[in-house]
C-alpha positions as CSV (number, residue, x, y, z in Angstrom):
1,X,0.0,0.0,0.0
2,X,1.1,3.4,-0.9
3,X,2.7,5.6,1.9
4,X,0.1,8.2,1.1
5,X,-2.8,5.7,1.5
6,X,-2.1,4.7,4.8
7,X,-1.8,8.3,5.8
8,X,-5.1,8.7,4.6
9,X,-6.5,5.6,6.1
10,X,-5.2,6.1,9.1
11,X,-6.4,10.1,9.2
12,X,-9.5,8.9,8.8
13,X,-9.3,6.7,11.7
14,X,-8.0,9.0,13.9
15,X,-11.0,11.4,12.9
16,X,-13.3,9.7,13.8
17,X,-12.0,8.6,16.9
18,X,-12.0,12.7,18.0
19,X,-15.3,12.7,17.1
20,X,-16.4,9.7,19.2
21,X,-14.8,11.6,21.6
22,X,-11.6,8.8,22.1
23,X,-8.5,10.8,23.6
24,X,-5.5,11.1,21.2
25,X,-3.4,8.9,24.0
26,X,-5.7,5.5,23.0
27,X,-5.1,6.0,19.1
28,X,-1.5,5.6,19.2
29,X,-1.3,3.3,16.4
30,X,-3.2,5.0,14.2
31,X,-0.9,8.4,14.7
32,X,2.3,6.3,14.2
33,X,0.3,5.2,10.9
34,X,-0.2,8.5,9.7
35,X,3.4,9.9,10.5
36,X,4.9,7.2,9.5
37,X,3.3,7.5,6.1
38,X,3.1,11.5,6.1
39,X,7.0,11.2,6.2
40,X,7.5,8.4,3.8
41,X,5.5,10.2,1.3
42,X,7.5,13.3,1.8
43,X,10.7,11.6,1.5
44,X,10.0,9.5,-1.4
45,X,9.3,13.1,-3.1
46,X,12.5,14.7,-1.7
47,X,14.9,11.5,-2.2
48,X,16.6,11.0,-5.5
49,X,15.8,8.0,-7.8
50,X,17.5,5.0,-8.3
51,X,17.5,2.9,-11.2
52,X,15.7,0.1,-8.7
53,X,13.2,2.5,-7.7
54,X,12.2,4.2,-11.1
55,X,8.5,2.8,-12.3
56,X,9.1,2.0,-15.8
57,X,5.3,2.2,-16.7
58,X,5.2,6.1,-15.7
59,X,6.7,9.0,-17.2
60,X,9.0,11.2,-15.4
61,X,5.9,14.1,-15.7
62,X,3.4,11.5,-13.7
63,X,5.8,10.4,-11.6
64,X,6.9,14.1,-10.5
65,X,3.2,15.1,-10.4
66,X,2.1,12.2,-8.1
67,X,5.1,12.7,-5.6
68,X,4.5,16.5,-5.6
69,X,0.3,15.5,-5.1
70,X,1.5,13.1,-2.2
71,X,3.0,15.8,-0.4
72,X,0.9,18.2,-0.9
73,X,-1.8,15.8,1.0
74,X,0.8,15.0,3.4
75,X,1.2,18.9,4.3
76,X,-2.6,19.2,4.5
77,X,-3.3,16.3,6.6
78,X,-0.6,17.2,9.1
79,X,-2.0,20.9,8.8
80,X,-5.8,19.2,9.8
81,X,-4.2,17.0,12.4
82,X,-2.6,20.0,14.2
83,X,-5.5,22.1,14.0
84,X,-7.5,19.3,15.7
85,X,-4.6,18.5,18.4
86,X,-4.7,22.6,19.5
87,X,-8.5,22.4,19.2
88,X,-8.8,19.3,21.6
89,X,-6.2,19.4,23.5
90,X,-4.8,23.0,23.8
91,X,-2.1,24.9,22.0
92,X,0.9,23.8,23.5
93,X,0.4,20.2,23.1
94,X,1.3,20.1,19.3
95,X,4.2,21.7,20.3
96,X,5.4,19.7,22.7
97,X,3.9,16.6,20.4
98,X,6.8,17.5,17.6
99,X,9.3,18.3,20.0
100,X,8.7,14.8,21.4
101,X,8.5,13.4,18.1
102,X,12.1,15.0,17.4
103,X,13.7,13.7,20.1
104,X,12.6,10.3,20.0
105,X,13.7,10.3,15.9
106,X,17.2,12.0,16.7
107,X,17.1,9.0,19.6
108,X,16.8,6.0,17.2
109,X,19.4,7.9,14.7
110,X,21.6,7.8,17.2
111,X,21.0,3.9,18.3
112,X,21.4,3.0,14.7
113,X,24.7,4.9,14.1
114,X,26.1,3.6,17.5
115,X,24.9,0.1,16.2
116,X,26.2,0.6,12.9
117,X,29.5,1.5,14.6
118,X,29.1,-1.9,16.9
119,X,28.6,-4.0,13.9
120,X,31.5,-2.3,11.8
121,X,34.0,-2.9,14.8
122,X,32.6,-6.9,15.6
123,X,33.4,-7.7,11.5
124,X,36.7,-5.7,12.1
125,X,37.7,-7.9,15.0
126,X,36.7,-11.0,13.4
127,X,38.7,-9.8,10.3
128,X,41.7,-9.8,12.8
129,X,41.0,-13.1,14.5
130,X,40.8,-14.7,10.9
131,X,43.8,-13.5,9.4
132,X,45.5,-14.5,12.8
133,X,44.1,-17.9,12.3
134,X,44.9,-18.7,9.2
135,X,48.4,-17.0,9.8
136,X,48.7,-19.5,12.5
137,X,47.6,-21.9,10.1
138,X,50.4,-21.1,7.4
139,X,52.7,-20.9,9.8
140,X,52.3,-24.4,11.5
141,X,52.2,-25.9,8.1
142,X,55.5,-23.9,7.1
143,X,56.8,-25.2,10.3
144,X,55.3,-29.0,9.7
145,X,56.9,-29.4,6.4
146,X,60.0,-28.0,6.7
147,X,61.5,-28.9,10.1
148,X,59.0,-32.2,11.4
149,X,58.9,-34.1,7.9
């Protein structure tokens, strides 16, 4: 399903849930939905193609009008959501919504570059213990023919 689509979908959702009267704190998933679309959709219009990614069956045109219509309804949805968020809750809330939001994306950055680094040093020590091994190995067998047999 397209990014856009479940930003929609889950919009929607979250809709009517305010007007049922459910607090924004029990539709969590469906508010992860919706940014986690809203953002896809805007990156997928900001990010650069790839070969992998290009759809062959649409021409440049479509494809830059369709990104640049998925954003737009990104930036209006987010716009809607906000406007509901200060008109429910209060003012301050969205505020403190996106600075939470920010931190906790600048938080998993973070855990993924320190993993990254983790990972990058693991496959350098066992780079290391490798070489050493077979080393070892070359060595013994050096050793083994020349001076035992």
């Amino acid at each position: 399903m397209e990014p856009i689509t479940v930003a929609v979908t889950a919009f929607t959702a979250v809709k009517s849930g305010i007007k049922a009267g459910r607090e924004l704190q029990d539709m969590v998933g469906e508010l992860g939905q919706l940014w986690g679309g809203l953002d896809t959709a805007r990156a997928s219009h900001n990010q650069k193609r790839t070969k992998a990614m290009k759809n062959e069956f649409m021409s440049v045109e479509e494809e830059a009008l369709k990104t640049f219509a998925d954003k737009r309804k990104a930036d209006e949805i987010e716009k809607e959501l906000r406007e509901f968020i200060i008109y429910t809750i209060g003012g301050n809330a969205w505020n403190e919504l996106i600075d939470l939001r920010g931190k906790i994306r600048k938080e998993r950055q973070e855990a993924a570059r320190e993993a990254a680094k983790r990972l990058r040093r693991n496959q350098e020590i066992a780079a290391v213990v490798l070489t050493g091994v077979i080393g070892l190995g070359l060595l013994w067998s050096a050793v083994y023919y020349l001076v035992i047999k």
